[in-house]
N, C-alpha and C positions, 0 to 999 in steps of 0.2 A: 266540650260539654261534660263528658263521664269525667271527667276533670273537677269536678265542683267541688267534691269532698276531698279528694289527695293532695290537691294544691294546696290549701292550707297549712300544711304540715309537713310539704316537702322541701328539702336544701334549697338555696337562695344561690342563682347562675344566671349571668345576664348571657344573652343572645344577639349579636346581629346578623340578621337574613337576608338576601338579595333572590330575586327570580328572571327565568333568562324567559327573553320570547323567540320563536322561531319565526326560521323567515324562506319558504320554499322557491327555490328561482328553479326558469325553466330556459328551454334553447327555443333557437328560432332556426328555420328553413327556409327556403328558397319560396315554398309554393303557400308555406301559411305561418304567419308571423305570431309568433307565442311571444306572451308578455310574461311579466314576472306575479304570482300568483303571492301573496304576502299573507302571513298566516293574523288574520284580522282574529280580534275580540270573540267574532262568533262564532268560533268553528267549533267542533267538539269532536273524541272520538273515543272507541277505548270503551264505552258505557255500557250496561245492560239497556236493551231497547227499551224496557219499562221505566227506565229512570229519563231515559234521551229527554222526551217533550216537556215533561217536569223542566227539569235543569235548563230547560234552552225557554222557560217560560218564565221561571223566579230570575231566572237572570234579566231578561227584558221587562219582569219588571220594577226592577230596580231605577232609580235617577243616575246612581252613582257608577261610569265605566267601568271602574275598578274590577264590580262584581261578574266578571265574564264567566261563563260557561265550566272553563276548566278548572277556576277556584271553587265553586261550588262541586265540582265532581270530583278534585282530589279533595276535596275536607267529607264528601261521602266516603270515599275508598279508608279514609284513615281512622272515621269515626265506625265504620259498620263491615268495608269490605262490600258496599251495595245489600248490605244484609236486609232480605225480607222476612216475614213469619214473624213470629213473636223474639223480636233479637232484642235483651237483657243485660245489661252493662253486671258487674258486680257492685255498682255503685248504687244502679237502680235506673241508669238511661235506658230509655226505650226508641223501640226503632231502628230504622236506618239513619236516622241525623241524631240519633242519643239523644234525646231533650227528657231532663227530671221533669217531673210532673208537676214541680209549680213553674219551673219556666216553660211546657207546653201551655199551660194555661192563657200566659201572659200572649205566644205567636198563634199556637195550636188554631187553626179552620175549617171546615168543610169543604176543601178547595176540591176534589173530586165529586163532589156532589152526592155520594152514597145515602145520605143522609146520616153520617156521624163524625165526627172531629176525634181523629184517632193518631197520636204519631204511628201507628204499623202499617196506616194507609202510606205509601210510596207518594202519594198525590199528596196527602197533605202533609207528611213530614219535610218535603222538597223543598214546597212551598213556604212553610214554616220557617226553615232552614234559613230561604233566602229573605223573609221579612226581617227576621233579627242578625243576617249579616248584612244587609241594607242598613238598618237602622247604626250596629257599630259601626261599618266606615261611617257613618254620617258623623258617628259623634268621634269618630278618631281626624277627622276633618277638620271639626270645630273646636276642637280639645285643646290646641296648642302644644302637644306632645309631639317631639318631631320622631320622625321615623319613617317606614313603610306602614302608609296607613293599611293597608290589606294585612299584614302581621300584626297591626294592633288591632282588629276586628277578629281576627282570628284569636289570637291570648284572651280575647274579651268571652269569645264563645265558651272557651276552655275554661279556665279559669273566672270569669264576670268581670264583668266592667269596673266597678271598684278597685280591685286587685292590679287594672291597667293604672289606674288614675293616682293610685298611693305606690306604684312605681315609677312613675312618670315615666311610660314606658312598656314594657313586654314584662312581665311581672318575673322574677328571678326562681320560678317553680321547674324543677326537674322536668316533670311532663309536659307543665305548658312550654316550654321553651323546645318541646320535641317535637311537639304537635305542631306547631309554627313551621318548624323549616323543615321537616316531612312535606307540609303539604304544599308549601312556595316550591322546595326543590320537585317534586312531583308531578306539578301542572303541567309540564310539558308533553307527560306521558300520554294527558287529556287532551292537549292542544289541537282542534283539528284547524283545516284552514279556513280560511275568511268565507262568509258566507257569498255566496257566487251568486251576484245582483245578473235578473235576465227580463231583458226588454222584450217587449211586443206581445202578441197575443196568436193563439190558433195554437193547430196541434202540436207544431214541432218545437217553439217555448215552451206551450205550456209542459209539456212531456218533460223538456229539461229541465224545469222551474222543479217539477214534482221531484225526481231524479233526485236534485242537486240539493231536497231537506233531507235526504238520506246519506250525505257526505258524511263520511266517519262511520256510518255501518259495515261490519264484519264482512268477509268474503266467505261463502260459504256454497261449497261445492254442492247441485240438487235443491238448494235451499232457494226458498222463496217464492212468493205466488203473486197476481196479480193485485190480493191483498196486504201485502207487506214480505216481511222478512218472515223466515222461519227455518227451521233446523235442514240440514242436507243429509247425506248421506256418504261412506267413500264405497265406489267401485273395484277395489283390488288396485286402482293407478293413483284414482283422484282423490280428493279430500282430506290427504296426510301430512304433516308437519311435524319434521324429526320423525318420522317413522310411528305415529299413535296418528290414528284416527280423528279428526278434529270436529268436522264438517256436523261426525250424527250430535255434536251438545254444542255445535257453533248457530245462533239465532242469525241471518241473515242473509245476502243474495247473491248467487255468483251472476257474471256476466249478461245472459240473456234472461235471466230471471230480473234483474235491471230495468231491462229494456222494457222488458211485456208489462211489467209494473207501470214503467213510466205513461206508456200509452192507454191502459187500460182507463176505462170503460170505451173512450171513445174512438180507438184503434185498437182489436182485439188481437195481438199480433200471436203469433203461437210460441211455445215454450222454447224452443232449443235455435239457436246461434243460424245454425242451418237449414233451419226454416225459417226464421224469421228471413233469411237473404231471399229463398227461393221465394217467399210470400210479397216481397218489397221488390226485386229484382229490374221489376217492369218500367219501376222510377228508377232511375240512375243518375247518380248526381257527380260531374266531374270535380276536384280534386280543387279546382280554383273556384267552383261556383257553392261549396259548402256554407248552410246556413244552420243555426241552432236548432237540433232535436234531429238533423240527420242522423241515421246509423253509418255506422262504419266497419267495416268483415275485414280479417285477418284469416288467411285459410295457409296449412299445411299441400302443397301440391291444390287436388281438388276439393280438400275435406277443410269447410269453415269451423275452426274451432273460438271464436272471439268475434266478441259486436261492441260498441262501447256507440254513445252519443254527442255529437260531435259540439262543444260548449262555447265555439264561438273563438278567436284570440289564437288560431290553431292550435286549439286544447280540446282535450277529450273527458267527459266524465265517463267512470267504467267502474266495475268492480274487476279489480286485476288477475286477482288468484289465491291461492289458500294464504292464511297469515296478514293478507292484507284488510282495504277498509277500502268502500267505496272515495272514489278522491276522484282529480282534476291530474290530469298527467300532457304533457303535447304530444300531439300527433304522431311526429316521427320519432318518440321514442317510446309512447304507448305499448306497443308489441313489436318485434321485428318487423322494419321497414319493407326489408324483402318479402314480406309476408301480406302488405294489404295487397285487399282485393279491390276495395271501392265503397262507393259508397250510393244509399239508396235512399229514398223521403217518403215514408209513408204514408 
């Protein structure tokens, strides 16, 4: 998009781009058969939390598969960095998604509902974002141009659609040809896994149903409340990566703050790992009788340090530890095996 005015005027360099997908396989055991977890279209991860439901909402509603999750959150990273506040191209993009001001006009909505149509809104520059990359693959589909249609939606955003159409092609522009496979090679960075489909109904789904839209949120030591994610803190041990403090400007949940989330309003479990065991205790669930939304304790000798939710498939959803992202991991390699305790159904 900040592309509109340089492209014209820059050196002529054809491009071709290819993008790899991930694929997370897992082991199986004796007592709970873990399947292989494939990193589907929907996952996401890697995002500022204010951007997550945007991005995982323009992308569904899109017709066209193409537009998954992680294409639209690396073309934010490459156009803005997730910039919010009044963020100003040298060109004149505005926003997070960079749109000049006659092409916000043409996507630009109130999709936030504030009552005003702004690209600084996050809500509706997302949004925006994804109606005019919906619209280009549409028309890189029917265009007859072969190629990677997702690379010719993208040189279209960059650069405008004309530019694709009198190259039959990815247009020969320095920047637009950078912006393309910046942000193809990129997606993976965003990739999280497949969204984790969870049948039936009652506490211990729905618990993991809730759990499992926070796949790809940050691990963040202290962080998090029964109302979402939110900043931690480090204790002189916990919350450090490479030796700097992460946890107090990382937005999201470690382990037990997870859990109390997941069950909240209608199981109010308490904060920490080892209460939540001693508050659950009384239900004990054996090892072959595990069903979705059980907890599951992992303790040092007597002291529970780890809870995770048992996802069914002998998989665990968890938030791991610092540096990581809430995910899907199996059982027996979750946390050291010598280390569970059991498991409880609230």
């Amino acid at each position: 998009m900040k592309g509109l005015i340089t492209a014209a005027i820059t050196a002529i360099v054809v491009v071709l781009v290819t993008a790899i997908g991930l694929l997370a396989i897992v082991v199986t055991d004796d007592d709970a058969q873990a399947t292989e977890l494939p990193g589907g279209g929907g996952g996401l991860r890697a995002v500022p939390e204010e951007f997550r439901p945007w991005i995982l909402r323009a992308s569904s509603s899109c017709k066209y598969p193409e537009l998954v999750p992680a294409l639209l959150a690396a073309q934010l990273h490459q156009e803005s960095g997730f910039g919010t506040g009044h963020v100003v191209s040298p060109a004149g993009a505005e926003g997070p998604a960079q749109f000049m001001p006659g092409t916000w006009d043409t996507w630009g909505r109130d999709d936030d509902h504030n009552g005003i149509s702004s690209p600084y809104d996050i809500g509706d520059a997302v949004m925006a974002q994804g109606r005019m990359m919906c619209s280009l693959i549409g028309q890189a589909k029917h265009s007859g141009i072969t190629g990677d249609v997702r690379a010719l939606a993208l040189a279209g955003y960059n650069a405008g659609w004309q530019a694709v159409v009198d190259a039959d092609g990815i247009p020969p522009y320095d920047e637009t040809q950078n912006y393309v496979s910046v942000i193809l090679a990129s997606m993976p960075r965003f990739q999280g896994p497949g969204q984790l489909n969870v049948p039936g109904h009652g506490d211990g789904p729905n618990a993991l149903r809730k759990a499992a839209a926070r796949m790809g949120t940050p691990y963040s030591w202290g962080g998090g409340t029964p109302q979402g994610p939110s900043t931690g803190f480090c204790d002189g041990t916990n919350g450090y990566q490479n030796g700097r403090c992460i946890a107090s400007h990382t937005v999201g949940f470690d382990c037990s703050s997870l859990t109390q989330y997941a069950y909240w309003p209608s199981i109010k479990l308490p904060r920490t790992a080892a209460d939540q065991y001693r508050a659950t205790a009384d239900h004990p669930v054996s090892r072959s009788n595990l069903k979705p939304g059980d907890l599951l304790f992992w303790a040092h000798g007597s002291a529970i340090y780890h809870v995770a939710i048992y996802a069914g498939d002998g998989n665990v959803l968890h938030a791991p530890r610092t540096g990581r992202d809430v995910s899907l991991a199996p059982l027996t390699s979750a946390m050291p095996d010598s280390d569970y305790v059991g498991a409880t159904r609230p």
